[in-house]
C-alpha positions in Angstrom: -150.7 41.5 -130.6 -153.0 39.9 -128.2 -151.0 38.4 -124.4 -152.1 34.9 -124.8 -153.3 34.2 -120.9 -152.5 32.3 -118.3 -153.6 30.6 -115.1 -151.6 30.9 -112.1 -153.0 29.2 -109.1 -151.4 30.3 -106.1 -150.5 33.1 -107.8 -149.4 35.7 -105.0 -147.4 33.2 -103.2 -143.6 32.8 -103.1 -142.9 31.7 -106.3 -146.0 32.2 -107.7 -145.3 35.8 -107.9 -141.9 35.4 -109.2 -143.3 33.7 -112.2 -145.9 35.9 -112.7 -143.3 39.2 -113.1 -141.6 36.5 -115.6 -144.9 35.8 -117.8 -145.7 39.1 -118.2 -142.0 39.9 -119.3 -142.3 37.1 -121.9 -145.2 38.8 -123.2 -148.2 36.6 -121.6 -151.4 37.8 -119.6 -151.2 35.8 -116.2 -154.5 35.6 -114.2 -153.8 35.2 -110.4 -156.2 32.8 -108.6 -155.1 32.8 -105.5 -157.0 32.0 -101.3 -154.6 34.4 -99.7 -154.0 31.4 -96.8 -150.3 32.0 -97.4 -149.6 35.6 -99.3 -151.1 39.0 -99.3 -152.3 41.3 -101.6 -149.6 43.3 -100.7 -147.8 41.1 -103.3 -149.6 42.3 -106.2 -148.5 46.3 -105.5 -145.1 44.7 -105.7 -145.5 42.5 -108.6 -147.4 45.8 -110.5 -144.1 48.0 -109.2 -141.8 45.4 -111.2 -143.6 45.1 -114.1 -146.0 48.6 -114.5 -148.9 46.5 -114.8 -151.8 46.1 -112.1 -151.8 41.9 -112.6 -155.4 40.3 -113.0 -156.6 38.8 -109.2 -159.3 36.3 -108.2 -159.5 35.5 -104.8 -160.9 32.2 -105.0 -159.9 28.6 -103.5 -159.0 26.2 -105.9 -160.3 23.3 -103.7 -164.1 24.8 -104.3 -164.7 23.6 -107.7 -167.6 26.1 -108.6 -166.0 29.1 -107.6 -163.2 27.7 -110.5 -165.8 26.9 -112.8 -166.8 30.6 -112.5 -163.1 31.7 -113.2 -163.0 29.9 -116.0 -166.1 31.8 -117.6 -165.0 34.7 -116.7 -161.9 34.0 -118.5 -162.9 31.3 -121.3 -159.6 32.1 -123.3 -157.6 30.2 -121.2 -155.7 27.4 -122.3 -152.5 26.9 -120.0 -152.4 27.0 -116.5 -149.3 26.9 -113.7 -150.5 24.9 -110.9 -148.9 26.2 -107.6 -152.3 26.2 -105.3 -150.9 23.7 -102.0 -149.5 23.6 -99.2 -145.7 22.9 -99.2 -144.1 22.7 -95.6 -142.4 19.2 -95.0 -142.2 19.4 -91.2 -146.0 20.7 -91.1 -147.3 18.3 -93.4 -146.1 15.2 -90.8 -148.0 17.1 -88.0 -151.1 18.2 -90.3 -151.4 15.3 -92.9 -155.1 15.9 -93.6 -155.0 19.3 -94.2 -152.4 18.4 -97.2 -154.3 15.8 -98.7 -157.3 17.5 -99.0 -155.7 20.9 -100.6 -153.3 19.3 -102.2 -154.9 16.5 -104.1 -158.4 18.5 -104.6 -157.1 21.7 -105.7 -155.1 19.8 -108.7 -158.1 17.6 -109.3 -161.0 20.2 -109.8 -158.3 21.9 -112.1 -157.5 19.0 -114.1 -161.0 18.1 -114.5 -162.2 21.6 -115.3 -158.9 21.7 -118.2 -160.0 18.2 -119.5 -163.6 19.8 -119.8 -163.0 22.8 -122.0 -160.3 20.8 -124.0 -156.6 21.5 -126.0 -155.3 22.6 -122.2 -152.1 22.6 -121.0 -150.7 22.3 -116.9 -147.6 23.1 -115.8 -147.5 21.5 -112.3 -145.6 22.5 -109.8 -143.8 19.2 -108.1 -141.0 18.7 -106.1 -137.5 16.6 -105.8 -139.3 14.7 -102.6 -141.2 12.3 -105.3 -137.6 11.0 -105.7 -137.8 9.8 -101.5 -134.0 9.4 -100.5 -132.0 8.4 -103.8 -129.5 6.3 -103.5 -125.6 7.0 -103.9 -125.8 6.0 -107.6 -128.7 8.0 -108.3 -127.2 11.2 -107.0 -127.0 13.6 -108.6 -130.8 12.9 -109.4 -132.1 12.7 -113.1 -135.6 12.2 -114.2 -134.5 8.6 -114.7 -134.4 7.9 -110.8 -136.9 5.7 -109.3 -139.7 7.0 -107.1 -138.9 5.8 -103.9 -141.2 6.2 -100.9 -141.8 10.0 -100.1 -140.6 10.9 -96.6 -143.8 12.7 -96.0 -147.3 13.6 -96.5 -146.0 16.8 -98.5 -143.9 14.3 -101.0 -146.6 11.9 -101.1 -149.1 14.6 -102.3 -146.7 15.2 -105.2 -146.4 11.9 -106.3 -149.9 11.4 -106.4 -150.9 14.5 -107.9 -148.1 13.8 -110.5 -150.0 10.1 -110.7 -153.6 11.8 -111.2 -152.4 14.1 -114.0 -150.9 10.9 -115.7 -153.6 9.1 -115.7 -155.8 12.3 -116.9 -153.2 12.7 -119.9 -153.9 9.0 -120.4 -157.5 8.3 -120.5 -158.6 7.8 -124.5 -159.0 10.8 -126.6 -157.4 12.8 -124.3 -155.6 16.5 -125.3 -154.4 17.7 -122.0 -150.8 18.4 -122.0 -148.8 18.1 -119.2 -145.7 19.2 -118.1 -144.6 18.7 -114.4 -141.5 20.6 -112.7 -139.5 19.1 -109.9 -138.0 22.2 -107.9 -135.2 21.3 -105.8 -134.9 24.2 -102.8 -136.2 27.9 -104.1 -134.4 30.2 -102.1 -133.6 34.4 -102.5 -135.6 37.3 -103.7 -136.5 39.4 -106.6 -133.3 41.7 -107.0 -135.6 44.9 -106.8 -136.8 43.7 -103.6 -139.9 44.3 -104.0 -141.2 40.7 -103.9 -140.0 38.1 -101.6 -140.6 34.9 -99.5 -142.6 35.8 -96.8 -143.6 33.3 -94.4 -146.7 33.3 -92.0 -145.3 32.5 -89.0 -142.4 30.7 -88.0 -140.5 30.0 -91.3 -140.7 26.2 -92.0 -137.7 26.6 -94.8 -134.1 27.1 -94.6 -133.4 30.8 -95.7 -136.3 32.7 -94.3 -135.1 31.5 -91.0 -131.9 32.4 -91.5 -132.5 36.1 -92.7 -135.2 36.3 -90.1 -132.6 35.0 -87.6 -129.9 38.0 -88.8 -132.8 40.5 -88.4 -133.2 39.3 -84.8 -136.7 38.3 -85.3 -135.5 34.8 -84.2 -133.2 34.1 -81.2 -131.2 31.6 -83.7 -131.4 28.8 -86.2 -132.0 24.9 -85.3 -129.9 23.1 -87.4 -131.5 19.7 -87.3 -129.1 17.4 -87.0 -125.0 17.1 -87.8 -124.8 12.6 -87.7 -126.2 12.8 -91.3 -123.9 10.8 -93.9 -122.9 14.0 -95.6 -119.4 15.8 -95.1 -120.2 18.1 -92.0 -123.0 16.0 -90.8 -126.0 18.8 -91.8 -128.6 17.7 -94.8 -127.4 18.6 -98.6 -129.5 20.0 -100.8 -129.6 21.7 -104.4 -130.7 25.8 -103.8 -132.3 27.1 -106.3 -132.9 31.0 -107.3 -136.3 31.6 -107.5 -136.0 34.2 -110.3 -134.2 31.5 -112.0 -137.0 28.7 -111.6 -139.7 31.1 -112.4 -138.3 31.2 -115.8 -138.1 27.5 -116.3 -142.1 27.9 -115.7 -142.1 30.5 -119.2 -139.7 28.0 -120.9 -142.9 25.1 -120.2 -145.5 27.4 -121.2 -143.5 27.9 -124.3 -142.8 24.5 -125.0 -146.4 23.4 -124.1 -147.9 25.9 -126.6 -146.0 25.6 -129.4 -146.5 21.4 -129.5 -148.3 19.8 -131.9 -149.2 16.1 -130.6 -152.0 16.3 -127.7 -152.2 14.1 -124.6 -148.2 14.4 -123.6 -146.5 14.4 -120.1 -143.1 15.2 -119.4 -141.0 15.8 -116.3 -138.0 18.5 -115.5 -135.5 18.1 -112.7 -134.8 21.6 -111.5 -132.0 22.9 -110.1 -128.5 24.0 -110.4 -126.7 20.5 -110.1 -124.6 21.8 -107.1 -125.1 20.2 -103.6 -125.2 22.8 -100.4 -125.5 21.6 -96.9 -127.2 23.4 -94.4 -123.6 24.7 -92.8 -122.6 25.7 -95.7 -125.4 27.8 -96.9 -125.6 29.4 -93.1 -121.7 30.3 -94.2 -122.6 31.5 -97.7 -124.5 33.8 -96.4 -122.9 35.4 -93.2 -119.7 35.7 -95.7 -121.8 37.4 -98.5 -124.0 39.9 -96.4 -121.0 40.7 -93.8 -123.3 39.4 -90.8 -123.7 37.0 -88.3 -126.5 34.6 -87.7 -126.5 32.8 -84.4 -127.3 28.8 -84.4 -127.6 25.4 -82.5 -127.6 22.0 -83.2 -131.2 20.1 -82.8 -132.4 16.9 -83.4 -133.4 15.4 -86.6 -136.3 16.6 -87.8 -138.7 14.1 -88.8 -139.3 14.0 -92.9 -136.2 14.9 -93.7 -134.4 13.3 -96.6 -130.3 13.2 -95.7 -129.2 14.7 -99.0 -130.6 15.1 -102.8 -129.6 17.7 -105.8 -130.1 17.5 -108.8 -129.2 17.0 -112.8 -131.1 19.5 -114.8 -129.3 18.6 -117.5 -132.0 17.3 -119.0 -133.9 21.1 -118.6 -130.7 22.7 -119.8 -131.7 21.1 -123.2 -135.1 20.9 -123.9 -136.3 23.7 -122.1 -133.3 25.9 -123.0 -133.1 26.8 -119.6 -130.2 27.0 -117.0 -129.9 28.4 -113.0 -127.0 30.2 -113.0 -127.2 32.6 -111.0 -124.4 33.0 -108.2 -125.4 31.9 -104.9 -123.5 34.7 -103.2 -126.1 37.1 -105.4 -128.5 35.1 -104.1 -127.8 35.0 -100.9 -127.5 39.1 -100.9 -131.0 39.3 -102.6 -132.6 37.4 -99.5 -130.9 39.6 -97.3 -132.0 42.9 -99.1 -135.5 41.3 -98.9 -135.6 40.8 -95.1 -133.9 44.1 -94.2 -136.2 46.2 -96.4 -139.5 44.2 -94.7 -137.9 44.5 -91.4 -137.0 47.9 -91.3 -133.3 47.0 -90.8 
C-alpha cells in the first residue's frame, strides 16, 4: 500500500526529527522542509540509521512563500502537514522580538494559505503551554478549559496568534482546513538509540541541554534563575515531557485528522505528563539517575519566565489515545547517553 505523505516543517530540528522516525514507523511518508537555521543534515543520517530509510529533504524557508509553493508541486499529494518551522527560545525571543514575529507568524501564514489553496488539508501545529500566560492556582494543573492569559513573551505571544490566524482560516465560509493544534509543555531527553538528539547552536537556551552540557564540562555550571518563586524550593515548576513520547501524540493527530469526516474543525491538546518538576528537582533527577554531578548557582530571575505550569492531558489521554509515560529517570539517562556520545565522553 501507498505511505500517505506528510509535511514536516522544521523537520530536522529537535522534535521535528523525533516525529519524523515516528511517522515513518506508523507507516506514513514524511517530507522534511526544513532552513537548517537550527539543525543539520547530520540529522537525517541519524533519522535514516533509526528507521533504514534515507527521509525525503527540502531545504527551503517556510517564510519564502514561492520556494513552498514549489514544494508543494513537487509534492501535490500532500494533504497533512506538522507545522514545527519557528523559532522557540523564551529568553531570546525578549531580546530578539522581531526576528520571532516575522518567522513565526509568516512561516504559519504562507502555510496556511498555500493548505487553504489546494483544499481538504489538515495542520497539526505545533503550540506551546505559554498561550496559557501564568495560570492561576485553580487553573493548575492546566486543561484546555484555562483561559488565555497574557503570554510572558514574544515566543508565547507568537503562539497565541498563530493559534488565532489558523482559527480564523478554519473559520472563514466554505472552509475544509482541519486543524489540530498541540500545546507541548517542556520536551526534554533523546531518542533511546542515541542517534538523534537536542542539539543546540550555541549556548543552550533550555533546561536539560544545559544541564548535560554542564556534566560534559562544556559549561562551567548551570544558572538557576531564581529560588524566591512561590513554588516549594523557590526554582520554576514545570511539566517535562519525553520527546519520543510527544512525537507520537503528533501520529495520533495525523490519525485523527485523516480519518474525520466533517471539514473546517479546530481542536486543541494539552501535552504533557500531568506531573510538575522544578528546576532543582530535575537537576537532582538527573545527577541521581546518570551517577554524576553537575555544578550550579543561583541567578536572578530571568525575564519571561512563568513561576510554574503543568499540565492535564487528560483530555489527550482520551481522544488521541495517547499517554507520556515514560519514566523520567529513563529519560533523564537518554539525555545523558545523547550528550556523552556527541561529546566524546
Amino acid at each position: 500500500m501507498k505511505r500517505e505523505k506528510v509535511l514536516v516543517t522544521g523537520g530536522a530540528g529537535y522534535i521535528g526529527a523525533h516525529t519524523v522516525v515516528e511517522l515513518y514507523a506508523a507507516g506514513y511518508e514524511p517530507v522534511i522542509a526544513d532552513n537548517l537555521s537550527n539543525s543539520s543534515e547530520e540529522v537525517l543520517d541519524g533519522i535514516q540509521k533509526i528507521t533504514g530509510v534515507k527521509p525525503v529533504f527540502e531545504k527551503i524557508d517556510c517564510t519564502d512563500k514561492a520556494s513552498l509553493e514549489s514544494l508543494f508541486e513537487k509534492f501535490s499529494d500532500i494533504d497533512h502537514a506538522i507545522h514545527f518551522a519557528a523559532y522557540k527560545a523564551v529568553g531570546e525571543s525578549v531580546e530578539r522580538p522581531l526576528m520571532y514575529y516575522g518567522n513565526n507568524l509568516v512561516s504559519l501564514i504562507n502555510l496556511a494559505g498555500i493548505m487553504m489553496a489546494k483544499g481538504n488539508g489538515s495542520i497539526v501545529f505545533s503550540s506551546s503551554c505559554t498561550v496559557y500566560g501564568q495560570p492561576s492556582p485553580e487553573h493548575l494543573p492546566v486543561d484546555e478549559e484555562a483561559p488565555l492569559k497574557p503570554a510572558q513573551s514574544p515566543y508565547g505571544k507568537t503562539k497565541q496568534m498563530c493559534e488565532s490566524i489558523l482559527e480564523d482560516c478554519v473559520n472563514t465560509p466554505k472552509s475544509d482546513l482541519n486543524v489540530i493544534s498541540l500545546r507541548y509543555f517542556n520536551p526534554i531527553g533523546a531518542h533511546p538509540s542515541a542517534h538523534i538528539g537536542e542539539l543546540p547552536r550555541g549556548v543552550p537556551q533550555n533546561l536539560l541541554p544545559f544541564v548535560t552540557q554542564t556534566a560534559a564540562g562544556l559549561r562551567k555550571e548551570l544558572h538557576v534563575f531564581g529560588n524566591d518563586y512561590n513554588t516549594p524550593d523557590g526554582s520554576c515548576i514545570r511539566d517535562y515531557i519525553y520527546v519520543c513520547d510527544l512525537a507520537k501524540a503528533h501520529v495520533a493527530a495525523i490519525d485523527r485528522l485523516r480519518d474525520k469526516k466533517v471539514r473546517g474543525t479546530s481542536e486543541y491538546f494539552n501535552l504533557g505528563t500531568g506531573r510538575g518538576l522544578s528546576v532543582l528537582e530535575v537537576l537532582d533527577i538527573f545527577m541521581e539517575s546518570n551517577n554524576v554531578k553537575v555544578p550550579f548557582r543561583i541567578a536572578p530571575r530571568r525575564a519571561g519566565d512563568v513561576e510554574q505550569v503543568w499540565a492535564d492531558p487528560s483530555k489527550a489521554n482520551r481522544e488521541l489515545g495517547w499517554v507520556a509515560d515514560t519514566p523520567v529517570e529513563e529519560v533523564m539517562r537518554s539525555a545523558w547517553k545523547w550528550e556523552k556520545k556527541i561529546r566524546c565522553v
